[in-house]
C-alpha positions in Angstrom: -10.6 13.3 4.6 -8.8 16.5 4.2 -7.3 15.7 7.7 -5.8 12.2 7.0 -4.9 13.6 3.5 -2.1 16.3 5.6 -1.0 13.0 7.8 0.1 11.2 5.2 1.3 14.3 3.4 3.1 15.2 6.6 4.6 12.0 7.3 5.9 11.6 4.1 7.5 14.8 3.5 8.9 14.7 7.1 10.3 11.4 7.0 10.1 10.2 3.4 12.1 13.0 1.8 15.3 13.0 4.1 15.1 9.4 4.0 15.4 9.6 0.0 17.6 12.2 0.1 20.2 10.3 2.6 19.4 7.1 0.2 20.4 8.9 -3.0 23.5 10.9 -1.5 24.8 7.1 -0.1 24.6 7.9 3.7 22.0 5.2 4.1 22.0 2.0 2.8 19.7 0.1 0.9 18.6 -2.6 3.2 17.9 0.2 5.9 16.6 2.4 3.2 13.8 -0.5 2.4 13.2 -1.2 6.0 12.1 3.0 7.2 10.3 3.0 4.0 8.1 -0.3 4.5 7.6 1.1 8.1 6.6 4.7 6.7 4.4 2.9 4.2 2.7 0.6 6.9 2.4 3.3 8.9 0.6 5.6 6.1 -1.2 2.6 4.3 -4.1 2.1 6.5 -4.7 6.1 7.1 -5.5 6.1 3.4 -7.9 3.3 3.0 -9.2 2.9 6.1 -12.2 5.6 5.9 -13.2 5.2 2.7 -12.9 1.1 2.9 -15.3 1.5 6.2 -17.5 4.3 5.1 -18.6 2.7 1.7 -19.0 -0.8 3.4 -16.5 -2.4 1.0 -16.9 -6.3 0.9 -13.9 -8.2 -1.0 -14.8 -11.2 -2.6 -12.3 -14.0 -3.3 -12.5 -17.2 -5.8 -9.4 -18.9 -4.3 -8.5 -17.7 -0.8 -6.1 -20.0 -0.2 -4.0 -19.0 -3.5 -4.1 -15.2 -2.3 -2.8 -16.5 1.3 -0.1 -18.4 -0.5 0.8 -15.5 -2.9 1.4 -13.4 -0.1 3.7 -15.5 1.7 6.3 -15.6 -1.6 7.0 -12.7 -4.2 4.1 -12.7 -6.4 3.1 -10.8 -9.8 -1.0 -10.7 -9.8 -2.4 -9.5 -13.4 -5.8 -7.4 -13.7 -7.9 -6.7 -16.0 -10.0 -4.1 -14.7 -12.1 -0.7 -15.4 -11.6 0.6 -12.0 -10.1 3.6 -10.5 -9.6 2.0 -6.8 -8.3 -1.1 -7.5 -5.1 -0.4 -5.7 -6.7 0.3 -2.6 -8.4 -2.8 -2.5 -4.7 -4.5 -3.5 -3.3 -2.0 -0.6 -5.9 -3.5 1.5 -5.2 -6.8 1.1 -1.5 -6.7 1.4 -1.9 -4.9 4.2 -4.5 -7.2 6.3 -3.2 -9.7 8.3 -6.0 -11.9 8.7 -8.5 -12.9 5.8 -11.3 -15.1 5.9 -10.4 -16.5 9.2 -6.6 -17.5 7.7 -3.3 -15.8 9.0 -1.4 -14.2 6.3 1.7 -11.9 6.8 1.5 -8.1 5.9 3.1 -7.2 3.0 4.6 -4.0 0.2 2.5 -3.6 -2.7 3.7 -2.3 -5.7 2.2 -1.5 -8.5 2.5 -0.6 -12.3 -0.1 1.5 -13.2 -1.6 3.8 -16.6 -0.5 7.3 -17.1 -3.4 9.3 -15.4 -3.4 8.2 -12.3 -0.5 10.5 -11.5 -2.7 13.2 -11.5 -5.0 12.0 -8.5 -4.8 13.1 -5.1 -2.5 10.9 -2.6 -1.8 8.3 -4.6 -0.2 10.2 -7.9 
């Protein structure tokens, strides 16, 4: 864990920050700015849920499949209600899978809105 925890710090502060910084100082713009970041993010994504997604035999269940598919393919807002802690790595995994439940879906950025402690935890604050 410790391991992937350095990637992603790595890759972030290695390509992340001189990305921002170019972003903010107007060098590069905003369209290309989007598209490294998505790629940093796809590339950083899975390193973070991967393990603990495999290793804790995660199962995702789904009422409405074919609504998630569908709210994947146009910008969506989804609403939770929940008492978790890991919710967004299960949102992070699902934007992030291509293929669920046998039905092609396209990868996609999550974003997310999210209480006041969880700046505080490790990667993800």
């Amino acid at each position: 864990v410790t391991l992937l925890f350095l990637n992603v710090l790595v890759d972030l502060i290695l390509l992340g920050v001189p990305v921002f910084i170019l972003h903010r100082i107007g060098v590069l713009p905003t369209k290309l700015y989007l598209s490294f970041t998505t790629k940093i993010i796809n590339w950083t994504t899975p390193i973070v849920f991967t393990m603990p997604m495999i290793l804790s035999g995660t199962k995702i269940y789904c009422n409405d499949i074919e609504l998630l598919v569908e709210a994947k393919s146009k910008n969506s807002l989804l609403l939770a209600n929940h008492g978790s802690r890991i919710d967004w790595m299960v949102g992070m995994f699902v934007g992030f899978t291509q293929s669920m439940a046998g039905r092609v879906s396209k990868r996609i950025r999550v974003g997310f809105v999210c209480e006041a402690p969880i700046q505080f935890m490790p990667l993800i604050g």
